[in-house]
Backbone as CSV, one residue per row, in Angstrom:
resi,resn,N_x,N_y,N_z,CA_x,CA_y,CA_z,C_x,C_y,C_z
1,UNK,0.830,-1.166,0.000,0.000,0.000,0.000,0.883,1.241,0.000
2,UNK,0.372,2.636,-0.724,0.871,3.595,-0.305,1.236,4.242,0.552
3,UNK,2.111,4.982,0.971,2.404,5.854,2.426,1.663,6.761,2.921
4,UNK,1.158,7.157,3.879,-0.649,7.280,3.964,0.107,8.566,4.382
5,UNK,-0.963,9.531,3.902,-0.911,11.197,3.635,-1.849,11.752,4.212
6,UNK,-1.414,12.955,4.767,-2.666,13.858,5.259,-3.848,13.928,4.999
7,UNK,-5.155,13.725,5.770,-6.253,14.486,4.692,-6.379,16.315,4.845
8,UNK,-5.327,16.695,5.532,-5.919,17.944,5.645,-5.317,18.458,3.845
9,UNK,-5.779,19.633,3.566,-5.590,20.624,2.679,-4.643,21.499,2.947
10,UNK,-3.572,22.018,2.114,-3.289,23.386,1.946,-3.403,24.023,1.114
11,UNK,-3.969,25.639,1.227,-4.475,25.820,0.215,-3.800,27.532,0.623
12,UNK,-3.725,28.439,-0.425,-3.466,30.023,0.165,-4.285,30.569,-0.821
13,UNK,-4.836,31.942,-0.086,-5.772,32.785,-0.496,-5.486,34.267,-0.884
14,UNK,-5.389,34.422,-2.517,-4.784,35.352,-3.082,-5.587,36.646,-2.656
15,UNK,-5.342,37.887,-2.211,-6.116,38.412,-2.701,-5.542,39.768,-3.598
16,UNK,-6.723,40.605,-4.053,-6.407,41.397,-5.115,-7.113,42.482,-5.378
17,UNK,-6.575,43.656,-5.569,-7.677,45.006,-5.932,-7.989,45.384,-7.255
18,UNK,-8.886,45.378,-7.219,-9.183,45.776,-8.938,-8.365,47.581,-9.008
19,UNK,-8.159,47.780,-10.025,-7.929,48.694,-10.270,-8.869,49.053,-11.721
20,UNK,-9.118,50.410,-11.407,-9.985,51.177,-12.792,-8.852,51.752,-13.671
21,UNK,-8.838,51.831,-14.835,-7.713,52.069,-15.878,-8.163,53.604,-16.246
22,UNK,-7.688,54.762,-16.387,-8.116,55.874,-16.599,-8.734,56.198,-18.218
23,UNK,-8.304,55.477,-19.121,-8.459,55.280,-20.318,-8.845,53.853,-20.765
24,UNK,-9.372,53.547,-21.523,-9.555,52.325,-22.210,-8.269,51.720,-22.969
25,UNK,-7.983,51.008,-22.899,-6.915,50.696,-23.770,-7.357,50.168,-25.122
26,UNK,-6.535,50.519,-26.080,-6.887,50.804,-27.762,-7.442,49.993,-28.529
27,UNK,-8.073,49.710,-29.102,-8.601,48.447,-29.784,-8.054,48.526,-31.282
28,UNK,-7.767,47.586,-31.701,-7.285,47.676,-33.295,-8.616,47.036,-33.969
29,UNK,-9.280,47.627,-34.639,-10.111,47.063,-35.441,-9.879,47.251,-36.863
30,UNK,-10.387,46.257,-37.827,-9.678,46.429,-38.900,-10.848,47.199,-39.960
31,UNK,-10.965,48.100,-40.838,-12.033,49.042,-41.416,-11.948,48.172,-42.960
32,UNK,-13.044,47.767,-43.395,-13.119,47.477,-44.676,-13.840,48.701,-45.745
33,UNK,-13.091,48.754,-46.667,-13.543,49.809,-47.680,-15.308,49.095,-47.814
34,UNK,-15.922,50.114,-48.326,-17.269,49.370,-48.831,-16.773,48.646,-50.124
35,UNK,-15.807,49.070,-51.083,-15.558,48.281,-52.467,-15.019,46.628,-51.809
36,UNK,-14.204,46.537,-51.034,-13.776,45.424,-50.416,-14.845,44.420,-50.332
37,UNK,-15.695,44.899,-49.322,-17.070,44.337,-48.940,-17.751,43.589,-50.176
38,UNK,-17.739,44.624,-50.418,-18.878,44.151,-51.830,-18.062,43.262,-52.857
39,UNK,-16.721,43.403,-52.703,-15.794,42.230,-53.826,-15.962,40.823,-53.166
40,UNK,-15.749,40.935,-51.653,-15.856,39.849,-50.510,-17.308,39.016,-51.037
41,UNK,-18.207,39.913,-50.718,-19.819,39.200,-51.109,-20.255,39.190,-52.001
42,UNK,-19.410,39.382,-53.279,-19.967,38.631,-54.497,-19.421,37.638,-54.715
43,UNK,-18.080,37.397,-53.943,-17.364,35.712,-54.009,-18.848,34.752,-53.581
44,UNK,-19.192,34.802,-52.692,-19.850,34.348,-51.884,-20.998,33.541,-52.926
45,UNK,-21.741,34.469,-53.964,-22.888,34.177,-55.007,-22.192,33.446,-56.041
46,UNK,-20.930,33.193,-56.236,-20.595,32.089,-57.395,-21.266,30.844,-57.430
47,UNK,-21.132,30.119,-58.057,-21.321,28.904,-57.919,-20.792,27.753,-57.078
48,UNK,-20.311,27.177,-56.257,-20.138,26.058,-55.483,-19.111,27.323,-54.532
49,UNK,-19.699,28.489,-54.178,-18.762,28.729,-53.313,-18.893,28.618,-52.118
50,UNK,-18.307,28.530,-50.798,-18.282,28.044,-49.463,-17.924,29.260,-48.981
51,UNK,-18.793,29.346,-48.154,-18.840,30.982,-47.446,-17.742,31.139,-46.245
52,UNK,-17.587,29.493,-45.418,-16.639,30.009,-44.226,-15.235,29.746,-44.785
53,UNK,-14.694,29.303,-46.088,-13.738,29.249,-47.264,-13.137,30.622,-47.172
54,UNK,-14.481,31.118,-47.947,-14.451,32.789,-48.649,-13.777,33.794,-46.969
55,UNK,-14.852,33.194,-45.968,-14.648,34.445,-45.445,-13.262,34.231,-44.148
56,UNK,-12.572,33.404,-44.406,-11.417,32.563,-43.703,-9.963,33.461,-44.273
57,UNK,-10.613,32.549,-46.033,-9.680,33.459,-47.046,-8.897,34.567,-46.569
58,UNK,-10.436,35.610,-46.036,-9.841,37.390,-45.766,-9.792,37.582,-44.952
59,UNK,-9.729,36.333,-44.031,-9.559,36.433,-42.298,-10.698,37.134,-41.501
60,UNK,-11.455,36.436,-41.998,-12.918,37.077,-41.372,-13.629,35.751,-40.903
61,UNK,-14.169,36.062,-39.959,-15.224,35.067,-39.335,-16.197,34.865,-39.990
62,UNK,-16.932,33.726,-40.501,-17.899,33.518,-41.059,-18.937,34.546,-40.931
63,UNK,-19.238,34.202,-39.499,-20.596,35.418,-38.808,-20.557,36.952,-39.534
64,UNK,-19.421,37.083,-39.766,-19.255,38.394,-40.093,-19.736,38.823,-41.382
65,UNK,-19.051,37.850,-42.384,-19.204,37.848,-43.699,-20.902,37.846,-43.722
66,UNK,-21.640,36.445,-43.154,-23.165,36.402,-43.332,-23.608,37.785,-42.881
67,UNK,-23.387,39.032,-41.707,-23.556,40.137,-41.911,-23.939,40.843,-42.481
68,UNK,-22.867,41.126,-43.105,-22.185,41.666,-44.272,-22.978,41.727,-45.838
69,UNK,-23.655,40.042,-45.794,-24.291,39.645,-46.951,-25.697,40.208,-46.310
């Protein structure tokens, strides 16, 4: 048999202050031209095309692209 071990626990209790940030910190979002858009979602109406393909392609989330459309 094994070498028989405590049942107690140790455990330590972090604690922590939130702090409020005076500013938001920056978000990078990326701006698509409307011509972009509209080149993006006419891929989309070809024939056998696959939308989370298409919208992977331009590094876009599916969800987005269906949006979009």
């Amino acid at each position: 048999m094994s070498e028989h071990t405590s049942d107690t626990k140790n455990f330590e209790v972090s604690t922590a202050t939130p702090e409020r940030l005076a500013v938001s910190p920056g978000r990078s979002y990326r701006t698509w031209s409307r011509e972009a858009k509209e080149r993006i979602v006419k891929e989309t109406f070809l024939p056998g095309a696959n939308m989370s393909v298409i919208a992977r392609s331009h590094g876009l989330d599916p969800s987005q692209l269906f949006a979009w459309r």
